[in-house]
N, C-alpha and C positions, 0 to 999 in steps of 0.2 A: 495577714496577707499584705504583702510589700506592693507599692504602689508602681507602676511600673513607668518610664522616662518616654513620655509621647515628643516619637525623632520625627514627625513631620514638623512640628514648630519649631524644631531646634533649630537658631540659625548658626550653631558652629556645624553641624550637619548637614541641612539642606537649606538653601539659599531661595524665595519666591524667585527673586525678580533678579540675583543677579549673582556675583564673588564676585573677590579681590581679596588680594594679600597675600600672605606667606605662606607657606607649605604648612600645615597643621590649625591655623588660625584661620579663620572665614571673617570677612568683612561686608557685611550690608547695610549700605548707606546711598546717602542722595546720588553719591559718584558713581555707584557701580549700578542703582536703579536706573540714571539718568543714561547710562552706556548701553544697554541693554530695552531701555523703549520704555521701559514698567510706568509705574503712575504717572511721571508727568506728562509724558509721551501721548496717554490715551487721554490724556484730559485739554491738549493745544490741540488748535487748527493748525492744519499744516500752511502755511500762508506762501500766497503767490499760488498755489497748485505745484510747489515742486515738493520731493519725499525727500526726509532727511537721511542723513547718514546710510545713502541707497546708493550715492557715486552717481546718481543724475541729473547732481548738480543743480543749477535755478530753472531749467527749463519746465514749463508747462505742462500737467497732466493732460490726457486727451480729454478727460471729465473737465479740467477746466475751459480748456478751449472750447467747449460744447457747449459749456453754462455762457461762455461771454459770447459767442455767436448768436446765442438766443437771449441774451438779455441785451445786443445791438439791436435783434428783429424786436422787441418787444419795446425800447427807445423808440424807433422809429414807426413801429404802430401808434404810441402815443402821440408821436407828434402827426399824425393821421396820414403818414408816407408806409410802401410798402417795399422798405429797402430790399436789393436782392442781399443774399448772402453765399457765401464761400465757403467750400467743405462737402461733407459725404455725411453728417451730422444728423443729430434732431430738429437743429434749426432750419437745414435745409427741408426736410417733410415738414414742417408746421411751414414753411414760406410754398409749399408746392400745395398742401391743402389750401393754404390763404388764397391764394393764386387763383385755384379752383374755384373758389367760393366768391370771388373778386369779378370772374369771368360770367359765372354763372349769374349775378345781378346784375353786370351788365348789359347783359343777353336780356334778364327778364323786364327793364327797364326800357329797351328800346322795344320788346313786344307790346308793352302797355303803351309806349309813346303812339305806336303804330294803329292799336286799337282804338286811339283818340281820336288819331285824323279820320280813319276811316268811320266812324263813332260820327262826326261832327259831318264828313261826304254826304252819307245818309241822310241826316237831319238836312243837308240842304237841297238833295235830289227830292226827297219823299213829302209833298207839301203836309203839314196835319191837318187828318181831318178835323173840323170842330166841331161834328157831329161826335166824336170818339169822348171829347171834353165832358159832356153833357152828363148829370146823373142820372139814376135810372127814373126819379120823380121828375125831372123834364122831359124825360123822353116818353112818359105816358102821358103828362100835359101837350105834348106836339103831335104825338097820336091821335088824343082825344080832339085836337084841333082838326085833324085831317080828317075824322071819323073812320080810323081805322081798328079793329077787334083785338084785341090781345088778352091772354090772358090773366089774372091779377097776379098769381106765383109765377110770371116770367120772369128772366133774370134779368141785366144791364145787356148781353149779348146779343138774348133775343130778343128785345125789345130793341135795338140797335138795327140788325139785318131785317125788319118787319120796316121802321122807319125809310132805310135806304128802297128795300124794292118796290116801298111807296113814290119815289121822287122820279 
């Protein structure tokens, strides 16, 4: 049994990555992989964000301009500033959530501010009582002084309103 000629690895028959040459002779090599993209192609970064041998020249991918928009929002978060940014982008939604989230503790920070003063009004309208102060072991010691009845399993409360509608 004769061994039979495997024409997919042939490279005077079929070429991976690329041809060149003469009419009857196939040439694959660095030149005609490098023409066609093949290995070294997928193994660089395309640098700057422009595509090569696309006729687009060095202009910017929209992928890049979207990664440096948001890696200016993300400079600028670091230095704890919340630059605006320009564009229709990802980094414009991460600055309109931030925004949100920016506004929203502001908000929560002057309600607490608000609850302090009014917190602190309080305290100075409502004198305290210093009956309130007391434990409930003085306030059956001042009972007992008044000769007033209570019972031994009462709590600090009522032991408290028994005191008061004594005065």
């Amino acid at each position: 049994m004769a061994i039979q000629k495997d024409n997919h690895i042939d490279p005077n028959l079929k070429a991976r990555w690329g041809f060149g040459g003469t009419e009857g002779e196939l040439t694959v090599g660095p030149q005609t992989v490098g023409e066609t993209g093949g290995v070294e192609h997928a193994r660089t970064r395309i640098e700057g964000g422009a595509a090569h041998n696309t006729g687009g020249g060095a202009e910017a991918t929209r992928q890049a301009l979207d990664l440096e928009a948001v890696n200016l929002l993300a400079a600028g978060l670091e230095a704890g500033v919340l630059n605006p940014v320009e564009g229709d982008g990802p980094a414009l939604r991460i600055h309109q959530a931030l925004t949100g989230l920016q506004e929203s503790m502001q908000r929560l920070a002057q309600e607490r501010d608000e609850a302090r003063e009014e917190l602190v009004e309080l305290k100075k309208v409502q004198p305290a009582d210093p009956l309130a102060e007391l434990t409930a072991a003085q306030l059956k010691e001042q009972l007992d002084a008044k000769g007033i009845a209570y019972k031994s399993g009462d709590l600090k409360p009522e032991l408290l309103a028994l005191l008061k509608a004594a005065q």
